[in-house]
N, C-alpha and C positions, 0 to 999 in steps of 0.2 A: 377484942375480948370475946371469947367465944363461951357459949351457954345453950342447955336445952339437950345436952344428952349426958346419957349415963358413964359411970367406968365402966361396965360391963364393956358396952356399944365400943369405948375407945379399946378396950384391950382388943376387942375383936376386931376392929380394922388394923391395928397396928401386928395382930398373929397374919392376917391375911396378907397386909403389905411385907411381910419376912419375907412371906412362903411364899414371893413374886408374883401373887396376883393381883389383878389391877381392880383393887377396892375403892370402897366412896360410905366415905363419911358426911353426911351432915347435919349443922345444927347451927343454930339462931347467932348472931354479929352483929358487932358493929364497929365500924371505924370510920373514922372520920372523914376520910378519902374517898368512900365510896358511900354518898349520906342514903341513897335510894336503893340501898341494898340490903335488907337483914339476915341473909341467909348467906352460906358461903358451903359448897361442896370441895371436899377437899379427895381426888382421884388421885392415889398411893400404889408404887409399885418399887419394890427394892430394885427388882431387876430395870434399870436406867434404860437400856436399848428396847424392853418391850414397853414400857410408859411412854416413849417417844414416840414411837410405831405406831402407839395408841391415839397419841394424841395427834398424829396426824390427819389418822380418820377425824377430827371434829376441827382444822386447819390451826392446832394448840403448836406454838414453836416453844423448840427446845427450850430457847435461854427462859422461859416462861417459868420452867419445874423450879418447885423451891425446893433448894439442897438440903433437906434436914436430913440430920447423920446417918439415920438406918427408916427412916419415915420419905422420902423422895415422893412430891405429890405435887400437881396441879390445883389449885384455887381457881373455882369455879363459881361464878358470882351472874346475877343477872340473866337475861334470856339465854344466852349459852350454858349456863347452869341448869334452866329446866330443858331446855331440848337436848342436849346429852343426856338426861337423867330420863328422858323420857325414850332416847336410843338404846338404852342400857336398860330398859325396864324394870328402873329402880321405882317401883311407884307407891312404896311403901313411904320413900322419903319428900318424893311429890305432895302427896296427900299430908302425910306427919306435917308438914312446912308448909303448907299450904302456898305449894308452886302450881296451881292450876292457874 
């Protein structure tokens, strides 16, 4: 279940993830699977060979990307989650989520 951002915020990664750049959305989770995690970054790129590419910089393997139809993204959870985010110099979302 995911919570804690706006439609705004979704349209705008989901216009970014069209236009093949390698965007990151996150916002507040939970699943049951993962009980010591609440946050979950989701890094989206239509374009499937430059997501992979991507994630190889942070050792992300392929079979990892979830297939959603026109949305193709990495789920990013847990210390991997803040130090990519903190590679990518997203620190609006560090701080928002308080990943310090």
């Amino acid at each position: 279940m995911a919570f804690g951002i706006s439609r705004q915020e979704l349209q705008y990664w989901k216009q970014k993830v069209r236009a093949g750049e390698i965007a990151f959305l996150t916002h507040f989770w939970l699943d049951y699977r993962f009980p010591k995690c609440t946050t979950v970054t989701k890094a989206g790129c239509k374009d499937i060979q430059k997501l992979i590419a991507w994630g190889k910089k942070y050792h992300l393997q392929p079979d990892w990307i979830d297939q959603k139809a026109d949305f193709p993204h990495f789920d990013l959870f847990g210390e991997k989650q803040k130090y990519i985010l903190e590679k990518e110099g997203e620190w609006d979302q560090i701080e928002r989520f308080q990943l310090l």
